[in-house]
Backbone as ProteinMPNN parsed JSONL, in Angstrom:
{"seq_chain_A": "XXXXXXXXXXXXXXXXXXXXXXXXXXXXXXXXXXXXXXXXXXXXXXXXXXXXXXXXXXXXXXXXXXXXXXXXXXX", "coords_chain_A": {"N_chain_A": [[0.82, -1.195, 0.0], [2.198, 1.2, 0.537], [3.962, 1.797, -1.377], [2.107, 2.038, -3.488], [0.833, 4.099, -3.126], [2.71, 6.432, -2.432], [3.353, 5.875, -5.127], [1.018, 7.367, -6.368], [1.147, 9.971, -5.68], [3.762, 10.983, -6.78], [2.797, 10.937, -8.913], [1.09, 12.91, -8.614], [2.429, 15.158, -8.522], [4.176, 15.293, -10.641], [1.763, 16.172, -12.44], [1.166, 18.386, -11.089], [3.58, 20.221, -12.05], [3.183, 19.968, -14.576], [0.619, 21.609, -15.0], [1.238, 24.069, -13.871], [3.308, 24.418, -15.91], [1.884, 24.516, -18.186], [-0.364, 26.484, -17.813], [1.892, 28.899, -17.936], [2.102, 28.775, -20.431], [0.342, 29.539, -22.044], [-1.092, 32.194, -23.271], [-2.298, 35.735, -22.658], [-4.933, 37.344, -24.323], [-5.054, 40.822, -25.042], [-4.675, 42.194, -22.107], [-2.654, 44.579, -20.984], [-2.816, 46.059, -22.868], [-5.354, 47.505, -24.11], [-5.695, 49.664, -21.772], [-3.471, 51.438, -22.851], [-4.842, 52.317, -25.621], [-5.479, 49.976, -27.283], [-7.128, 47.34, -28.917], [-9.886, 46.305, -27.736], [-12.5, 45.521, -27.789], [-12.25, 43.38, -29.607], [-12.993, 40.243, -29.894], [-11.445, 37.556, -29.972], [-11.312, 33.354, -31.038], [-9.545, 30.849, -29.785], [-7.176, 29.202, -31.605], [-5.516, 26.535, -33.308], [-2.432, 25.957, -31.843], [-3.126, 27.006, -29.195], [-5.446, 26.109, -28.732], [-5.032, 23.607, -28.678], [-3.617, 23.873, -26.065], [-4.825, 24.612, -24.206], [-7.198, 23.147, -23.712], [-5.813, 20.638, -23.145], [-4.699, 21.659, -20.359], [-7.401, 21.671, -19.394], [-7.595, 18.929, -19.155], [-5.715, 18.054, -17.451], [-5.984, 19.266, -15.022], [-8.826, 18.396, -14.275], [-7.61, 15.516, -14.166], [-5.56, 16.211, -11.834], [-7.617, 16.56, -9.685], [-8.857, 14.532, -9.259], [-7.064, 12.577, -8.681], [-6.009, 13.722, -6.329], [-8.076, 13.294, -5.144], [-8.1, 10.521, -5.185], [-5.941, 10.37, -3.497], [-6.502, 10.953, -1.468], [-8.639, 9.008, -0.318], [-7.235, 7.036, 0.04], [-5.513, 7.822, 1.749]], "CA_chain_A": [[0.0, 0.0, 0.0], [2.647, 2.327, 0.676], [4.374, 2.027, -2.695], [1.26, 2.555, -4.62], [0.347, 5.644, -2.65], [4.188, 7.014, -3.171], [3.446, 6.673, -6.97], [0.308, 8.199, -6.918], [2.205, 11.254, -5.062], [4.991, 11.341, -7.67], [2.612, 11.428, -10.244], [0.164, 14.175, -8.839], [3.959, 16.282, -8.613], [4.378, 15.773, -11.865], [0.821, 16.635, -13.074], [1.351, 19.757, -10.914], [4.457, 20.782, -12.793], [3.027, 20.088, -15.911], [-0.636, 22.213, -14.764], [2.495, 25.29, -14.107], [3.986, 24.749, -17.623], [0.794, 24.796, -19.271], [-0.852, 28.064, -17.644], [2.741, 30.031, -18.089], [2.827, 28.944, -22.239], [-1.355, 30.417, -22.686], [-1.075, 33.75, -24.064], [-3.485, 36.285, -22.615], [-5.09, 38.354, -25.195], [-5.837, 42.09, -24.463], [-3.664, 42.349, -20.952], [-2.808, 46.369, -20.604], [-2.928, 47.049, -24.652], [-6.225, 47.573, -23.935], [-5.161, 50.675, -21.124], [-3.249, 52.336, -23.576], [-5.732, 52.277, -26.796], [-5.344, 48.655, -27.803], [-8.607, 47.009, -29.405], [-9.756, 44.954, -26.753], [-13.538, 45.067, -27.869], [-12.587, 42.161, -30.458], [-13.104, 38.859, -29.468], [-10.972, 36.026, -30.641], [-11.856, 32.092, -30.438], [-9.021, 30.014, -29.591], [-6.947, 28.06, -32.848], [-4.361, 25.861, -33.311], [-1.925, 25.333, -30.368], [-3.947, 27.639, -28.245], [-6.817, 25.656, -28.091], [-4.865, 22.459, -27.832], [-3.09, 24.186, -24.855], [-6.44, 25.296, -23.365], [-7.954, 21.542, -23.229], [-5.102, 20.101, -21.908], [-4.654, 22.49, -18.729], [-8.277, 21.321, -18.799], [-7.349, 17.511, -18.965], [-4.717, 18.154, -16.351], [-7.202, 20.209, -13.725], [-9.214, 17.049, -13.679], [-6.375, 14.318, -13.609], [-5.545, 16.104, -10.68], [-9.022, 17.154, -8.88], [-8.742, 13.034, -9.815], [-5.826, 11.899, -8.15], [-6.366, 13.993, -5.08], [-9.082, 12.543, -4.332], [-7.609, 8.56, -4.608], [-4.558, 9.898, -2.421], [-7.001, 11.455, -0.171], [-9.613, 8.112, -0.006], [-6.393, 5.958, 0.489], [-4.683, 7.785, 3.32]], "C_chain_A": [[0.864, 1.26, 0.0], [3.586, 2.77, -0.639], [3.725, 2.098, -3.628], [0.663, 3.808, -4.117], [1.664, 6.413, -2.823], [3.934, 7.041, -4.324], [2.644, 7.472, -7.129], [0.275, 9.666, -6.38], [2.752, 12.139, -5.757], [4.069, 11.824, -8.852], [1.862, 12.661, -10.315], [1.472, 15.219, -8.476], [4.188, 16.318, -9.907], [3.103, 16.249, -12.859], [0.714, 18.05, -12.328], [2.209, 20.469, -11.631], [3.754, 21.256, -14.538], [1.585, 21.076, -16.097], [0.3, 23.73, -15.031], [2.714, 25.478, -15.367], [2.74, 25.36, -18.478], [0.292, 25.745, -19.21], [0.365, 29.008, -18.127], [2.703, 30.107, -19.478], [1.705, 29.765, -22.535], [-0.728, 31.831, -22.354], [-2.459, 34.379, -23.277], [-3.655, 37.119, -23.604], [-5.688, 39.651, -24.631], [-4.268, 42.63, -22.789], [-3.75, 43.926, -21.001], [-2.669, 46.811, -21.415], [-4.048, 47.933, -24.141], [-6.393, 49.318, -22.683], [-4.652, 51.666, -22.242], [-3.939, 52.6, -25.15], [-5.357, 51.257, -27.756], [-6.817, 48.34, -28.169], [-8.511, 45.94, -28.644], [-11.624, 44.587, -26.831], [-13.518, 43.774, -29.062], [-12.66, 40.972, -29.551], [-12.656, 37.876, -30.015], [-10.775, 34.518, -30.077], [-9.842, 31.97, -30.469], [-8.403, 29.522, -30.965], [-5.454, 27.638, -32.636], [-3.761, 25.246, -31.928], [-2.069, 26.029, -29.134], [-4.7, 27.171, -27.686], [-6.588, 24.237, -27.698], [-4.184, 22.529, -26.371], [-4.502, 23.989, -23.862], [-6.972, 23.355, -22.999], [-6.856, 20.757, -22.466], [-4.833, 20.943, -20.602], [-6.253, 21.959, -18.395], [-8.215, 19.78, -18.216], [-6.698, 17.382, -17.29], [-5.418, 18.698, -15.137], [-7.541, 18.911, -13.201], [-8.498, 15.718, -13.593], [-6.405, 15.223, -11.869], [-6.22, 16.618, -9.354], [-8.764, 14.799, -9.049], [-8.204, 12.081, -8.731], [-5.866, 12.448, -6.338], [-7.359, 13.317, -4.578], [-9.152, 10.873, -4.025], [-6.558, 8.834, -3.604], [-5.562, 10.105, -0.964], [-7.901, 10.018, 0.566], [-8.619, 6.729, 0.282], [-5.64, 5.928, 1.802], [-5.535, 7.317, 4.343]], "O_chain_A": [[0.401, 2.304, -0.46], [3.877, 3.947, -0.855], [4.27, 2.218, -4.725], [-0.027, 4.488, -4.877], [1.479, 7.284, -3.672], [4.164, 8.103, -4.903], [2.928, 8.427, -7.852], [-0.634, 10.434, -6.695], [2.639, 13.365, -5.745], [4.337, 12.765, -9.6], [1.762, 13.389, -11.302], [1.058, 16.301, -8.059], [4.424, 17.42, -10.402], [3.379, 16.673, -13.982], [0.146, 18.927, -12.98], [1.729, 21.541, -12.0], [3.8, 22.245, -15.268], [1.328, 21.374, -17.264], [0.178, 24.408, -16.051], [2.407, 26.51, -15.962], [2.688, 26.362, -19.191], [0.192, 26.348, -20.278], [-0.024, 29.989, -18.761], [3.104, 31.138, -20.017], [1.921, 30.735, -23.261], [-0.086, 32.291, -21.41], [-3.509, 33.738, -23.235], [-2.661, 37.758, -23.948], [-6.658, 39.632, -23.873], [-3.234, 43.295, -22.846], [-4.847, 44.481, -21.054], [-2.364, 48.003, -21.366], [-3.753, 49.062, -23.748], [-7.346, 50.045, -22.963], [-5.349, 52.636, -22.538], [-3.185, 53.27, -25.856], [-4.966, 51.54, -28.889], [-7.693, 49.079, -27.719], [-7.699, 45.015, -28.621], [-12.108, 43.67, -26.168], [-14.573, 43.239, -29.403], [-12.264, 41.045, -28.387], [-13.451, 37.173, -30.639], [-10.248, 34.309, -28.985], [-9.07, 32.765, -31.005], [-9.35, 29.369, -31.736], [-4.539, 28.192, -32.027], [-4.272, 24.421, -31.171], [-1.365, 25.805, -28.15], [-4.962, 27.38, -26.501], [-7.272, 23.601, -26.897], [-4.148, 21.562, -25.609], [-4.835, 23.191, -22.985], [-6.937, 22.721, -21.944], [-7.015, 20.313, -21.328], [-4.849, 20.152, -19.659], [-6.491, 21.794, -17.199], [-8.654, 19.445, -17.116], [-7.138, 16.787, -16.307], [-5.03, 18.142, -14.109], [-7.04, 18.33, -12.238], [-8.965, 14.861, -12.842], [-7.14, 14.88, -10.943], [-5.671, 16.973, -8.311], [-8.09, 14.422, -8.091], [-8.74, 11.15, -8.131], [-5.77, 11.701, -5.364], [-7.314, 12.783, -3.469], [-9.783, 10.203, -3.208], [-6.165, 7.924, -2.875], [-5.428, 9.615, 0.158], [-7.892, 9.894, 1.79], [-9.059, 5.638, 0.645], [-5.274, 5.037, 2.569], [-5.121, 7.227, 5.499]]}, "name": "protein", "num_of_chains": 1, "seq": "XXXXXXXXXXXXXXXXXXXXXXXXXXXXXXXXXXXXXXXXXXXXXXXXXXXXXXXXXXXXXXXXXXXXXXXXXXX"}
């Protein structure tokens, strides 16, 4: 028991790291352009490796909303 609760430890450390990576690479659009007379009434969807960023930080949320909750129902 105690070496399958150690992995599932290691791995919600490395799904934290990788939750970090993924919020610092997303781009905000607008930020303080928008202060100095930036067009911030457009609205743009998501494409390419934006939107595959965006779903995985979502994947990754729930892996580890996931995982917390087997380390928590094991301790």
């Amino acid at each position: 028991m105690k070496i399958s609760q150690n992995l599932l430890i290691f791995a919600l450390i490395i799904i934290d790291v990788l939750i970090i990576v993924s919020i610092l690479l997303q781009q905000r659009e607008g930020g303080l352009s928008t202060v100095f007379g930036g067009e911030g009434s457009v609205y743009r969807s998501k494409r390419g490796i934006a939107r595959g960023l965006h779903y995985f930080t979502i994947v990754l949320a729930v892996l580890f909303a996931a995982l917390s909750v087997t380390i928590i129902f094991f301790s």
